[in-house]
C-alpha positions in Angstrom: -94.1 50.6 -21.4 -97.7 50.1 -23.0 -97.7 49.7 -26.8 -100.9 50.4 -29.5 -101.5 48.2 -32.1 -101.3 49.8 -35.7 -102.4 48.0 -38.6 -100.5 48.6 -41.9 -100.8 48.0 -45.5 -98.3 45.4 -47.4 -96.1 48.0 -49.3 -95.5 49.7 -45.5 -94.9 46.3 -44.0 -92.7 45.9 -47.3 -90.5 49.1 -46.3 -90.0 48.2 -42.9 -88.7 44.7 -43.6 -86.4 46.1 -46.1 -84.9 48.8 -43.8 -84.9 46.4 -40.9 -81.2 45.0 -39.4 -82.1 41.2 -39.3 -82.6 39.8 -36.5 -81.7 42.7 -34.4 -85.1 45.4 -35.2 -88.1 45.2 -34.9 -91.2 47.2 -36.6 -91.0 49.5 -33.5 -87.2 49.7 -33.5 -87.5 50.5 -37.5 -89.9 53.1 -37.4 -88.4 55.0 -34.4 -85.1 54.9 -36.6 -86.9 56.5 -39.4 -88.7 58.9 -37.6 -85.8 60.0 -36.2 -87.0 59.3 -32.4 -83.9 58.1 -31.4 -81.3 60.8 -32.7 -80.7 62.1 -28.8 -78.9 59.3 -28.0 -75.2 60.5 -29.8 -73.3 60.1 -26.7 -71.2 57.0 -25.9 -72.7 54.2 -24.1 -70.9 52.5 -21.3 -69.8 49.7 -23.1 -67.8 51.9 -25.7 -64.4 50.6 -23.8 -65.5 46.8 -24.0 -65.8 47.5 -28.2 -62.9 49.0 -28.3 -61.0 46.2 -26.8 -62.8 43.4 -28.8 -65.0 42.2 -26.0 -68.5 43.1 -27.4 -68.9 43.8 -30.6 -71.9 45.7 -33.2 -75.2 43.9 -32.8 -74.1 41.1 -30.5 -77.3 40.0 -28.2 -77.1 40.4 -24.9 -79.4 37.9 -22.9 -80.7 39.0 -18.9 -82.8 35.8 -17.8 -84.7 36.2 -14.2 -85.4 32.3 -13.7 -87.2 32.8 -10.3 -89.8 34.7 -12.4 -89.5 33.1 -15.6 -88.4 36.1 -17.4 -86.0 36.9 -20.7 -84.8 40.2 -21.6 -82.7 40.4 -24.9 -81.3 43.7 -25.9 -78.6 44.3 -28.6 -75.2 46.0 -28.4 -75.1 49.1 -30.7 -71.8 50.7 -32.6 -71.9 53.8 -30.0 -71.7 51.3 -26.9 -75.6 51.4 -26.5 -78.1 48.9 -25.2 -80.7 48.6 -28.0 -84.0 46.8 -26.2 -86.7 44.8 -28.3 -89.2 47.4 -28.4 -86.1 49.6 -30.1 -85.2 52.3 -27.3 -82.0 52.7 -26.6 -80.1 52.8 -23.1 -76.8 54.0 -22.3 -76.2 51.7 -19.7 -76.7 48.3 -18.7 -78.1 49.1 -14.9 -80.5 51.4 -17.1 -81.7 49.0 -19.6 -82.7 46.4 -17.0 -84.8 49.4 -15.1 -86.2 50.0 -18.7 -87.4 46.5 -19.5 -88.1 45.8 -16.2 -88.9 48.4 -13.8 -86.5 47.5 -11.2 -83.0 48.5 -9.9 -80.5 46.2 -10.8 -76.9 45.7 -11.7 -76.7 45.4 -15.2 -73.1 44.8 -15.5 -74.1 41.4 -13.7 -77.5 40.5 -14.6 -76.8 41.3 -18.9 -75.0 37.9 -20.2 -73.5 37.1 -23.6 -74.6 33.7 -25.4 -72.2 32.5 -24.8 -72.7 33.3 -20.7 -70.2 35.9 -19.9 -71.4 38.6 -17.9 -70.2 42.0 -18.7 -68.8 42.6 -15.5 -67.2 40.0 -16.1 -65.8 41.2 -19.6 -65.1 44.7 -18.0 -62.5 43.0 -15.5 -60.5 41.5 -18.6 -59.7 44.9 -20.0 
């Protein structure tokens, strides 16, 4: 997705580190928040069940690295079950937040990872 470049002043820049989760938002994830661009996605994600259980829980990272390519996606796991990308949107899936970052069909159950290195799929098959 093609971004702009925005210049603000210090007091803005002030606001959005002060409404910002740390290190989970960005200025792009803050600013969608607080213009409200995101308030569509109410529904439960997919991993609702794995938070319930105590598998995932509220802002853990989720790592997908592509080594052929070189690549690393992080996203972070919301309180709804979500899929919360860098560049803030939000995806109700896994599958769908690796076609979001990357443009590509892929199983997201297998390629998203914990820190620790547990797939979800994997997660999803202890409940």
């Amino acid at each position: 997705m093609p971004g702009h470049t925005i210049t603000v002043d210090a007091q803005v820049f002030e606001r959005l580190q002060r409404e910002a989760q740390p290190l989970i938002d960005t200025p792009n994830s803050v600013l969608r928040r607080l213009l409200a661009l995101d308030s569509t996605v109410v529904r439960p994600g997919a991993l609702t069940p794995l938070l319930a259980a105590g598998k995932l829980r509220p802002g853990q990272r989720m790592v997908w690295r592509r080594r052929n390519l070189g690549q690393e996606y992080q996203a972070h796991v919301t309180a709804e079950g979500n899929l919360r990308l860098a560049d803030g949107r939000i995806c109700d899936s896994p599958s769908g937040a690796c076609d979001a970052v990357a443009q590509c069909k892929v199983n997201g159950w297998d390629a998203w990872r914990t820190e620790e290195g547990s797939s979800l799929s994997m997660l999803r098959g202890r409940l």
